[in-house]
C-alpha positions in Angstrom: 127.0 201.0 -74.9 124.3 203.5 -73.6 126.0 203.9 -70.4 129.5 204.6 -71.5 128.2 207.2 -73.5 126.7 208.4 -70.6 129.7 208.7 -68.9 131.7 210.3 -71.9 129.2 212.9 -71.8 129.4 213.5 -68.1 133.5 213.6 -68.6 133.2 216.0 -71.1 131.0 218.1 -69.5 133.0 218.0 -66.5 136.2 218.9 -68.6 134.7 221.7 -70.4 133.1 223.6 -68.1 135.1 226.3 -66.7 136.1 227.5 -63.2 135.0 230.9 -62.1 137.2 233.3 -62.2 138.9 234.8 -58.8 137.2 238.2 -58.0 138.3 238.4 -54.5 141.2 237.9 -52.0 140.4 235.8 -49.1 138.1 236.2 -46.4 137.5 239.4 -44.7 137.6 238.8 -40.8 137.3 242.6 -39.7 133.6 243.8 -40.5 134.7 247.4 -40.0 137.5 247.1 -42.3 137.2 249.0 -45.7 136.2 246.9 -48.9 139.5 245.7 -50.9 139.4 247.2 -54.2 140.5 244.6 -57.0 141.8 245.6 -60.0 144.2 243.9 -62.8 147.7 244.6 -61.2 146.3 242.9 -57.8 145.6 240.2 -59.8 149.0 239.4 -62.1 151.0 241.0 -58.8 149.2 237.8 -56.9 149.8 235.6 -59.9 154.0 236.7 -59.9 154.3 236.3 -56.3 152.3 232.6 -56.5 154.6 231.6 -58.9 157.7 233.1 -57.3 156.9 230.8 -54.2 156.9 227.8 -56.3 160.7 228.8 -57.4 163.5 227.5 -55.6 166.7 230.2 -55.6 
């Protein structure tokens, strides 16, 4: 019994944590490049055009 609750603790602490949120685009290859500001419209623009891929027209 111990060690099933051992392992419904470690599922629900699995399940519960949280993933970090995205706070930047990809990798930047070019060095000299400038820094990619990020702001909220970056992010639900990325969001509509993920979910516009999934769509089939």
């Amino acid at each position: 019994m111990a060690n099933d609750d051992k392992k419904i603790a470690a599922l629900v602490k699995k399940l519960t944590s949280q993933p970090k949120p995205k706070t930047e685009f990809g990798k930047t290859y070019d060095k000299t490049a400038p820094a990619r500001i990020v702001d909220d419209n970056d992010l639900d623009r990325d969001k509509f055009f993920k979910e516009m891929k999934r769509r089939e027209f």
